[in-house]
N, C-alpha and C positions, 0 to 999 in steps of 0.2 A: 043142745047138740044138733037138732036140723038146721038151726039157724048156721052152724058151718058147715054143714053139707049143702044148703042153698048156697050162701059165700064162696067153695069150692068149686063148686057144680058152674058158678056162672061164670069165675074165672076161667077153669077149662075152657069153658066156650068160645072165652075170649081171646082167646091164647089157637086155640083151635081155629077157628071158622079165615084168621085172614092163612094159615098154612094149606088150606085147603083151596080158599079162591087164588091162593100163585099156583096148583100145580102148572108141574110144566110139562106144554106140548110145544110140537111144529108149529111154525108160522102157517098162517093160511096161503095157498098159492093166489098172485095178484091177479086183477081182472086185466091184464095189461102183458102185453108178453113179456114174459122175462125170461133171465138164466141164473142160475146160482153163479155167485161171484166169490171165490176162496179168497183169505187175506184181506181183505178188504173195513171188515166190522170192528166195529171198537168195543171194548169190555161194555160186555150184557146187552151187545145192543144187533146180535147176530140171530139168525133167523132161525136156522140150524146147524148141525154139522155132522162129517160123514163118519167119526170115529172118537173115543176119548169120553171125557166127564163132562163135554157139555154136547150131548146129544139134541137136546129140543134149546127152541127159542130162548135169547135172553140171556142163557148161563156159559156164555165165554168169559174166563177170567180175564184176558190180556187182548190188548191191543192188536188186532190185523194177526188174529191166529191163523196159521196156515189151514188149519182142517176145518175152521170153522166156517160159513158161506151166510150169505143173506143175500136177496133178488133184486136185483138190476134191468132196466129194459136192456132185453135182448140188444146184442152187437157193442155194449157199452164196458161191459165188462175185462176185454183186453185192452182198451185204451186210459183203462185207470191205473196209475202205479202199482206194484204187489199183485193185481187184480190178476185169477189165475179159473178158468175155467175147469179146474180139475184140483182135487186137495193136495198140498205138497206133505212130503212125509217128513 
């Protein structure tokens, strides 16, 4: 009987330990000036957002979400398409 509660026990962990190293947070702010640039990130690859289910880093589902932003050097961010200094609703 221990012998599958070792078996269990070590599965859990395995199962456990990578859910716990993705939590998710905010991107770090860059060493580099930036500005949050709305619209612009592609699915899971945005930085934050200001409202919705994907609040921290990473967890935009679709392409160039309006609410969602990721950092851009400062001044760049309205000369990119979509690119929107403020989130559209």
């Amino acid at each position: 009987m221990s012998n599958r509660l070792l078996q269990a026990a070590v599965l859990a962990a395995a199962v456990t330990v990578p859910v716990i190293g993705s939590a998710q947070t905010p991107a770090q702010t860059p060493q580099f000036r930036a500005e949050k640039c709305y619209g612009i990130a592609k699915a899971r690859q945005n930085d934050c957002a200001s409202t919705g289910n994907n609040s921290c880093g990473g967890t935009s589902r679709v392409d160039n979400d309006p609410r969602a932003w990721m950092y851009v050097p400062a001044g760049l961010c309205t000369r990119i398409t979509g690119g929107s200094l403020t989130p559209k609703a």
